[in-house]
Every structure is written in structure tokens, then in C-alpha cells.
C-alpha positions, 0 to 999 in steps of 0.5 A: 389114220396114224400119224406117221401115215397121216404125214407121209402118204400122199404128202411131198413135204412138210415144213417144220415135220418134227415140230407139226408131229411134236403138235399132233401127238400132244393133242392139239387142235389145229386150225387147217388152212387151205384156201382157193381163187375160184378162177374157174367154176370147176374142181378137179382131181388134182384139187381132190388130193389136198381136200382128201388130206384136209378131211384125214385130218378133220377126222382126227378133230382138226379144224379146218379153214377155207379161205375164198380168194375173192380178192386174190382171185382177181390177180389170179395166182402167177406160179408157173405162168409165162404170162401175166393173167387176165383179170376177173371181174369181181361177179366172176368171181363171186359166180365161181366160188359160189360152184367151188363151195358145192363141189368142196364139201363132196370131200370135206365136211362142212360142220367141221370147216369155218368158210372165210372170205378174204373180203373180210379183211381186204374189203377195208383194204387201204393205201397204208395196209398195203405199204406196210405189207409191201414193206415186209418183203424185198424184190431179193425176196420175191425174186427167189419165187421160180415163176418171177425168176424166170421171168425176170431173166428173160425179159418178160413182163411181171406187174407190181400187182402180181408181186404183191399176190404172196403177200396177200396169200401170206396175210390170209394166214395172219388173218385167220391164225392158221397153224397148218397150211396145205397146198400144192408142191407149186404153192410152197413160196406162197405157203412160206410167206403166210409163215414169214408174215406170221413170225413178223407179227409176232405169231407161231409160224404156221406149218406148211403141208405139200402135196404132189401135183398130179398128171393130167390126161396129157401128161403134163401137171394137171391144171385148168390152164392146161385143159387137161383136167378130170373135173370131179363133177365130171358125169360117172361115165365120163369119168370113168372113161378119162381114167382108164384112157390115161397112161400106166405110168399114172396108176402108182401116184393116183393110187397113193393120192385118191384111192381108198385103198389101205397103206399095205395094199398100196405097197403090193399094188407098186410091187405088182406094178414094178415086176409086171405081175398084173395087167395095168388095166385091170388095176386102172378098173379098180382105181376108176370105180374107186373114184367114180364111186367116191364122187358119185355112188357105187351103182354110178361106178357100176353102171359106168364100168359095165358101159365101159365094158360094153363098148371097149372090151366087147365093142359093142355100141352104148345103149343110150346113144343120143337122138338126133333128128334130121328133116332133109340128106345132111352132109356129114361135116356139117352134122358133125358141127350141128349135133355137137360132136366136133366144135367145127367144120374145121375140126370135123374134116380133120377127124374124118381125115385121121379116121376119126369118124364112123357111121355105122361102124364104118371109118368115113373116107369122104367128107362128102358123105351125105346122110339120110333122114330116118336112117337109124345110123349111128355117127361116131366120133372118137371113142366116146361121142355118139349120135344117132340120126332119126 
């Protein structure tokens, strides 16, 4: 990949640009810093766009550096929180990043990634370091963070733990000399603070890569907290079909961001898209077998989209519909609960009463319905969830 595009596409920002290109085209080696606070156990795609980028530039020779919060996982980041987080035992932690670990190398290479943890260097943490740390910044400072503003505005509470999470972000990056760190859009206050404590001690600043944040499967920017995220360890045919229920509007950013698809086919796919010269969802099968592939295998792409074929385009039932066994007549709301189709009685009536639940292909009207052992009849909830009953 050439430079220009290397810091372009799928990029949002880069601080200082001039002087990280000045960088790439002397040849030096750069020490790539992306670090995570395995808050939850799972990636998503919206993790994938920064790891993709990590991994163009490895195959330029970069190093990179992985940075585990194990201690700042603990505070949980604050950017874009309307509430202080609850906080993680350090066994949770441990436990997640353990899963982090696994699904990180399905995108970067591991012989060329140095793994730190930050209980290296807070693991001896004292009253003393964290005086002199707290001492580098100003509530000015802090305060220019959008998340605290916000939140100091209107009176909601912000703890001096959580203040102190930039600069602990900001250290990792004086801890392992980082020259580059890569983020999302949502991290550039944390990101500038590893550069701010770097120019204190004496050292070069590092540069700061942004890449976008990307919509989730409601619209809204894709995040655990949210719920609304695609998990790159989501089954093949899952995957699949979350990609193709998303809006349109999605098809140019997750192209740009995920896709294997050259820079020129890029342009021609936005052109399409802009003059309405192809149908969105041919373009959306595309980037769904691209990705399943990536994160699977082709024949999982392929099997995925012959199963989405099957049930959407030609509206015929799966193949591999789950059993279910029942003994004696059930009614409908309670099977709904028992075989895992809905998580509630509650949630159960509400399908039924929005026309969310079939039997046998047939809309059920009444909750209650009551069916049959032995009946070889198919439940449906939804558009993807299906049992049959035995």
C-alpha cells in the first residue's frame, strides 16, 4: 500500500501528517501503539477498522504495540459516558483480555506485535507516581475533554478516578515509546495526552492516527455499551445476515473501512451509489461475503449467502433448523421462553402482538396457541430464529 493511501483511506485525522509522512518516506521503523481495556470479552467490527489499519502498516515493516489495560480497564474509559462506569474486578479483566488476545491476531500478526500489559508499569504504582502525574495536568485541561464538559455543565457527577484515566492512557505511551498511536475518533483527548506527557519527559511526540467510528446495526456508533454491535466472532451466517439488515446508508463507510476492495473500486462503488446505477443490495452481498470471509473462510461466505439466498430471496425455510422436543401440548408463550427464541414471557406476547411469531409460516394471532408433540412444526420468530418442534 502507498503512503498517500496508507494515511487516507479509512483514516479521520492524523496528527502531525506532514511530519508521520516526512517519517514513512525516510524508512523509519515505527513503534505502533493501539492499546485495549477489555471491558467486555468480544470484538467487534467497529475494532476491526483500527486492527486493519495496524496490519497495512506491519506489512510495511512496522512494529506494533499492544497495550492491555489491565489497570485502566478497571476505571473503564469515560469518553462519551453519561455516567460514571461500574467497575471490573481484576479477574474480569484478566478473564476478558485473555478473549481480546484470540480474536486480535485474526486481523494482525503476531510475529510482528510486542504484547504489554500495563501491570508492568502500574503493578509498582505508588502515592508518589501518581502525584507526579496528576501534577502534569490541569482541571483547564481535563475539562477541554467533551465527555467531562458536558458533564460538569450539568451537574452530573465525575470522579477523580476517572480524570485520572487520560493520563494513565497517556503514560502507556511514555512506558513503551510509542511513535504512533491509532484510535478511534472518540479517543483523540486520550491519544493527545500520551503525546503531551512524552514532550514533558523529554521525548518526541508521538503521532496520533483517527480512524472513523462506524455505525451499528441501529444507526447509532457502534459500541458495546449500545448493544448494537456485529462481534467478529459472530457465527458466519449471523454475520452475514446482520450485514445485509443494515441501512444503505452504511454501504459507503464500511466499504471504505473493511472491505478488501481496491482504492479505485472504491470510487466506482461511491459513484454507483451516488447516481443510483446498482441495487444496494447486490453491493451489500458483496461486502457481507468479504467480510465473512476475512473473519471466517470463503466456503463459510459461501455457505452463509446460499443460506441467506434460500431463506430471503427465495423464502424458503433453512435447512438446519434446530430440534426441539416436547413431551405433552405447550403453549405457544411458554415454548417461545423454553426453547430460547425470546428471553421472556413478556417479550414472547409482544412478538406475537406485533406479528412477530409464525408457526408453520403462518402469523400466530393468539398467545394462546397451543402446540403439539410430534407435530414436525416450525416456530419462527423474527427473521432469523427457528425451531422445530418434535
Amino acid at each position: 500500500m502507498e503512503i498517500a493511501e496508507l494515511l487516507t483511506r479509512g483514516v479521520a485525522e492524523v496528527l502531525v501528517e506532514a511530519e508521520l509522512r516526512a517519517r514513512l518516506q525516510r524508512g523509519d521503523k515505527l513503534r505502533l501503539k493501539q492499546g485495549f481495556d477489555p471491558s467486555r470479552p468480544q470484538m467487534h467490527l467497529g475494532n476491526a477498522v483500527g486492527l486493519r489499519k495496524l496490519r497495512a502498516f506491519q506489512e510495511l515493516g512496522h512494529q506494533v504495540v499492544l497495550i492491555v489495560g489491565d489497570w485502566t480497564a478497571q476505571i473503564g474509559d469515560p469518553s462519551g459516558r453519561d455516567e460514571t462506569r461500574p467497575r471490573l474486578t481484576a479477574e474480569m479483566v484478566q478473564a476478558n483480555a485473555r478473549t481480546y488476545m484470540e480474536q486480535f491476531f485474526q486481523v494482525v500478526d503476531r510475529a510482528q506485535t510486542e504484547v504489554r500489559w500495563q501491570s508492568e508499569w502500574y503493578g509498582s504504582f505508588n502515592f508518589e507516581f501518581a502525584l507526579n502525574l496528576a501534577g502534569r495536568f490541569t482541571l483547564a485541561q481535563m475539562l477541554a475533554h467533551e465527555t467531562f464538559r458536558k458533564r460538569y455543565d450539568s451537574g452530573a457527577a465525575i470522579t477523580i478516578l476517572e480524570l485520572m484515566y487520560p493520563m494513565l492512557q497517556g503514560y502507556d505511551s511514555v512506558a513503551v515509546q510509542a511513535d504512533v498511536e491509532f484510535g478511534g475518533t472518540d479517543q483523540k483527548f486520550n491519544n493527545l495526552a500520551g503525546r503531551e506527557l512524552q514532550a514533558q519527559m523529554g521525548m518526541q511526540p508521538q503521532h496520533v492516527l483517527l480512524v472513523p467510528l462506524i455505525p451499528g446495526t441501529d444507526g447509532r456508533k457502534m459500541g458495546k455499551s449500545f448493544d448494537n454491535t456485529i462481534d467478529i466472532t459472530m457465527p458466519p451466517t449471523e454475520m452475514y445476515g446482520k450485514l445485509m439488515s443494515m441501512s444503505d446508508d452504511v454501504l459507503p463507510i464500511y466499504f471504505e473501512v473493511l472491505s478488501t476492495v481496491t482504492t479505485s473500486e472504491l470510487l466506482i462503488i461511491k459513484e454507483q451509489l451516488t447516481e443510483k446505477r446498482v441495487n444496494p443490495r447486490d453491493l451489500k452481498m458483496r461486502l457481507a461475503r468479504d467480510l465473512v470471509t476475512q473473519f471466517h473462510s470463503p466456503a463459510d461466505a459461501t455457505a452463509a449467502e446460499e443460506a441467506f439466498v434460500q431463506q430471503f430471496v427465495r423464502r424458503e425455510l433453512p435447512t438446519d433448523i434446530p430440534l426441539y422436543p416436547i413431551e405433552q401440548p405447550t403453549n405457544i408463550v411458554d415454548l417461545l421462553v423454553a426453547s430460547g427464541l425470546t428471553q421472556s414471557k413478556g417479550e414472547a406476547r409482544r412478538l406475537i402482538t406485533g406479528g412477530g411469531v409464525r408457526v408453520n409460516e403462518a402469523k400466530v394471532e393468539d398467545a394462546g396457541l397451543i402446540l403439539q408433540p410430534g407435530s414436525e412444526t416450525v416456530v419462527q420468530v423474527g427473521k432469523r430464529k427457528f425451531v422445530k418442534i418434535q
